[in-house]
Steps between C-alpha positions, in 0.01 A plus 500: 500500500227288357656247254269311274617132414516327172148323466361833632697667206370266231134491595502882512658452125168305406555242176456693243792563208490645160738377276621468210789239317810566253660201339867578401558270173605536157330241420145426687164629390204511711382166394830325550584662876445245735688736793304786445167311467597292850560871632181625400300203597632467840462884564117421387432222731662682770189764435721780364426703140745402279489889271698397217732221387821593240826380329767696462882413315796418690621892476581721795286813329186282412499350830531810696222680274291204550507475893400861488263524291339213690514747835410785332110296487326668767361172667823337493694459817735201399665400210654134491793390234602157399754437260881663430608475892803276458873529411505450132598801332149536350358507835444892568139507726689553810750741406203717274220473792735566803588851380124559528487453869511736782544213731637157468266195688849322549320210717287425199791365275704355836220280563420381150818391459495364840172311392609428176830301680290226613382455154850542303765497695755762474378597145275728713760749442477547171174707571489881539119513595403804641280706639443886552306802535426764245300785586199360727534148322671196477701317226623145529711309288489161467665167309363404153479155611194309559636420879615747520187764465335191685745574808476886513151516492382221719742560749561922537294694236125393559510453839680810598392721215207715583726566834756647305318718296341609800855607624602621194217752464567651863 
């Protein structure tokens, strides 16, 4: 059996992405989100197509119609959320966006909070980041800190991305 390694994987997956970014916030408007700017411009310098940037409220319906009207865009193969992944009660990204997915990317959440130790200490675990794919795409949730979009995107989104969706559309 002829088994293809990791680099092989990713160069096969090229560097392209299409995108798109949901802010969950009551109370952020596009001028005023710094997270979902930081997402978009880092997706951009990466050289993926950011399609469309949103907000969304802190509610488990208007999330969930959110994320998937995002998919539904033809071009878009990933759809990344910041905001709403903690353990206050308003928090609800994670528990609307996971019922979405067909299959959990478990590692993706493991190792930001593994990354996100270093930083904080065991406050890591106050994060429910995840990751997942719907359909032939791929939704990740992330913090609606600063850092903490800083962390997820630097370190696992953009450098694995186009990989995944590659996976993901198999």
């Amino acid at each position: 059996m002829n088994s293809i390694s990791t680099s092989e994987h990713r160069e096969k997956a090229g560097q392209r992405a299409n995108i798109s970014v949901l802010t969950v916030s009551d109370t952020r408007t596009i001028e005023t989100d710094i997270g979902g700017k930081l997402i978009a411009d880092m997706c951009e310098s990466a050289g993926y197509r950011v399609i469309e940037r949103r907000i969304v409220v802190d509610e488990i319906q208007p999330i969930r119609m959110a994320v998937l009207s995002l998919l539904s865009h033809v071009d878009c193969e990933a759809v990344l959320v910041t905001g709403g992944t903690g353990l206050a009660e308003r928090d609800r990204t994670v528990d609307a966006v996971e019922a979405l997915y067909n299959n959990a990317i478990p590692g993706y959440g493991e190792l930001f909070r593994m990354l996100s130790y270093h930083d904080i200490g065991p406050a890591s675990m106050l994060s429910r980041a995840s990751a997942g794919r719907v359909g032939k795409k791929v939704v990740f949730t992330m913090p609606g800190s600063v850092a903490g979009v800083q962390l997820a995107m630097e370190k696992l989104i953009v450098p694995e991305l186009p990989h995944l969706i590659f996976h993901a559309g198999k």
